[in-house]
C-alpha positions as CSV (number, residue, x, y, z in Angstrom):
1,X,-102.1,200.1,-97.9
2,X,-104.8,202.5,-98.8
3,X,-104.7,204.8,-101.9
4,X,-104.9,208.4,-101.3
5,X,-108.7,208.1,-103.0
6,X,-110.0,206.7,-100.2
7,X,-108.4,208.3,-97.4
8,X,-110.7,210.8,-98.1
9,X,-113.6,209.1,-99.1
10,X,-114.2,206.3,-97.2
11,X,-115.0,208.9,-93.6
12,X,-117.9,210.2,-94.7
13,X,-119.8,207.8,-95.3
14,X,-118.4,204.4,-94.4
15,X,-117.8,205.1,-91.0
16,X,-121.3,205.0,-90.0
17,X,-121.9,201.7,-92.0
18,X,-122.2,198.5,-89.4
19,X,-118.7,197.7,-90.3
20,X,-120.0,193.8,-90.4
21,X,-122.9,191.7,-91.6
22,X,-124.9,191.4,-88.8
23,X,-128.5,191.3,-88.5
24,X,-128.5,193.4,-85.5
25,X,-126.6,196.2,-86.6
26,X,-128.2,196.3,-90.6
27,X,-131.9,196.4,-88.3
28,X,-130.6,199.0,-85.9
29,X,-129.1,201.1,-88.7
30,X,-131.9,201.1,-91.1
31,X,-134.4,202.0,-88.3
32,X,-131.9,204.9,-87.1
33,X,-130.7,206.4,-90.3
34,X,-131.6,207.6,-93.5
35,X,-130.5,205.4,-96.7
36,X,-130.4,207.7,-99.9
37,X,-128.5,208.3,-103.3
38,X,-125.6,209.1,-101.2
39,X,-124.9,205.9,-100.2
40,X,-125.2,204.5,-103.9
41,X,-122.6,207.3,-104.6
42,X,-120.9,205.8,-102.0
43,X,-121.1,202.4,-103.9
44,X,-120.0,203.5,-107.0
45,X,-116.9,205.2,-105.8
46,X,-115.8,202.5,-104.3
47,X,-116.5,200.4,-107.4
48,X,-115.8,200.4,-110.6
49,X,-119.7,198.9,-111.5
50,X,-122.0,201.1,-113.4
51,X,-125.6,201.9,-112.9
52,X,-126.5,198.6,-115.0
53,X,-124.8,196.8,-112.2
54,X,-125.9,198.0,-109.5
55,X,-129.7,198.5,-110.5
56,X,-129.2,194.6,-111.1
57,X,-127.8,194.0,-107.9
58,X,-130.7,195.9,-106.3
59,X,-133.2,193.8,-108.3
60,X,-134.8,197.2,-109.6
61,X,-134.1,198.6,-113.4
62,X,-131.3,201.3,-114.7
63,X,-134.8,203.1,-115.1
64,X,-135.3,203.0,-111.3
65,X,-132.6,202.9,-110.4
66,X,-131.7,206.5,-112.0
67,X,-135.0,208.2,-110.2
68,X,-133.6,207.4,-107.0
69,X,-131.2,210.3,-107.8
70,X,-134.4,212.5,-107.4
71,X,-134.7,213.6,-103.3
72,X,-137.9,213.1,-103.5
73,X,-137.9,209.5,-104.0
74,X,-137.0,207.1,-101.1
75,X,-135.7,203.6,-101.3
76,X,-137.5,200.5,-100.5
77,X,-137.4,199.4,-97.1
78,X,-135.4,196.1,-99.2
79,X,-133.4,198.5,-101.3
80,X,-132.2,200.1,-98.2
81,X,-131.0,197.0,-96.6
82,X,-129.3,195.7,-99.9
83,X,-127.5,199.0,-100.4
84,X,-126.0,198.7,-96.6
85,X,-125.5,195.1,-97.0
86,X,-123.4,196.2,-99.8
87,X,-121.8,198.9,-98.3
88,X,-121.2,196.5,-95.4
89,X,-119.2,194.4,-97.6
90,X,-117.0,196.9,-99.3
91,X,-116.3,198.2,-96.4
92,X,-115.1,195.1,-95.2
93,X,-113.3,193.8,-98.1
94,X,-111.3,197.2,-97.9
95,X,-110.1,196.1,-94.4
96,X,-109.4,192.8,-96.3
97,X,-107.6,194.1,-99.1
98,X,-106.0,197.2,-98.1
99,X,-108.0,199.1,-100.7
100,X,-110.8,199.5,-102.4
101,X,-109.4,199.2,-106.0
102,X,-107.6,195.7,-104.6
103,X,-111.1,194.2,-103.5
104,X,-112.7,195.6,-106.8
105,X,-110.4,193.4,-108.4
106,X,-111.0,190.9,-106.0
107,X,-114.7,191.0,-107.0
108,X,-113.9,190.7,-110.7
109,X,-111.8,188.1,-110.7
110,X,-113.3,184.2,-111.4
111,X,-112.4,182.3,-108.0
112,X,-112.4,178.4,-107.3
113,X,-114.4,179.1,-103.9
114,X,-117.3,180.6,-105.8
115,X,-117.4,177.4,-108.3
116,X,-115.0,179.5,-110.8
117,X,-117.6,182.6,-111.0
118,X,-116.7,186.1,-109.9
119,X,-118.0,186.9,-106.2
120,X,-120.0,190.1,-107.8
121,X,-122.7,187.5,-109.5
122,X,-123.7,186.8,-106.1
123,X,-124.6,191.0,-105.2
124,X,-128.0,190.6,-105.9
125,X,-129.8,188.7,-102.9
126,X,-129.2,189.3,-99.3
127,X,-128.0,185.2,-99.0
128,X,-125.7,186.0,-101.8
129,X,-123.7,188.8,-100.3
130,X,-123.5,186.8,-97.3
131,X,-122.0,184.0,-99.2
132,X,-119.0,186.5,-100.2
133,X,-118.8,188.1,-96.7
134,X,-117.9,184.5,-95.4
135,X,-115.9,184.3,-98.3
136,X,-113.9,187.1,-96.8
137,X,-114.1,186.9,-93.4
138,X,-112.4,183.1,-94.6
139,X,-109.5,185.1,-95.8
140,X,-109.3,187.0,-93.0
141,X,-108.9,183.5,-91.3
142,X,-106.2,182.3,-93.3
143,X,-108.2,180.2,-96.3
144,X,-107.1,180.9,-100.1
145,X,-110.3,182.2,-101.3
């Protein structure tokens, strides 16, 4: 079941998010779109990570990070594909989970299919949020992750 939150949220943005991890669609997307601050927003009201987290995730610093808030200043081509990798991901572990608050927890909890570390210490490569994609497309599948 889906909280009222993101009823509203998740159209305006999500829907035009490759709504799985797929080289294809990530390519096709970032040569077709624009990826700006509002996808970041996007991330973080989906989330309950800070810019600390995030910035780390994107392998840039809170510094950075925070000028990216300026329209003048575009993403790097590997920014861009982190941050729809990302959304990629949230957007499927809220088809997972039902919501996005459920797959937040989800993401902060320690789990035996990670080695007993949360799936968010994997955010910051492209490899690593591909690990935790197959970790959820195994629970869509049927495995206990």
């Amino acid at each position: 079941m889906k909280d009222k939150k993101n009823q509203i949220e998740e159209p305006s943005v999500l829907y035009e998010i490759p709504g799985q991890i797929s080289d294809t669609e990530v390519l096709t997307f970032l040569q077709t779109k624009d990826v700006n601050w509002k996808h970041v927003n996007k991330i973080k009201s989906l989330t309950n990570f800070n810019d600390e987290v995030i910035s780390d995730w994107l392998n840039i610093s809170v510094r950075t990070f925070r000028t990216y808030r300026q329209p003048e200043n575009k993403f790097k081509e590997n920014t861009k594909e982190q941050i729809i990798l990302l959304l990629s991901l949230i957007n499927h572990g809220i088809k997972v989970f039902g919501s996005s608050k459920e797959f937040d927890k989800w993401l902060n909890s320690e789990n035996f299919y990670f080695d007993g570390k949360t799936p968010n210490v994997f955010l910051n490569t492209v490899t690593g949020i591909r690990f935790v994609d197959d970790g959820l497309t195994a629970m869509e599948f049927g495995d206990n992750v």
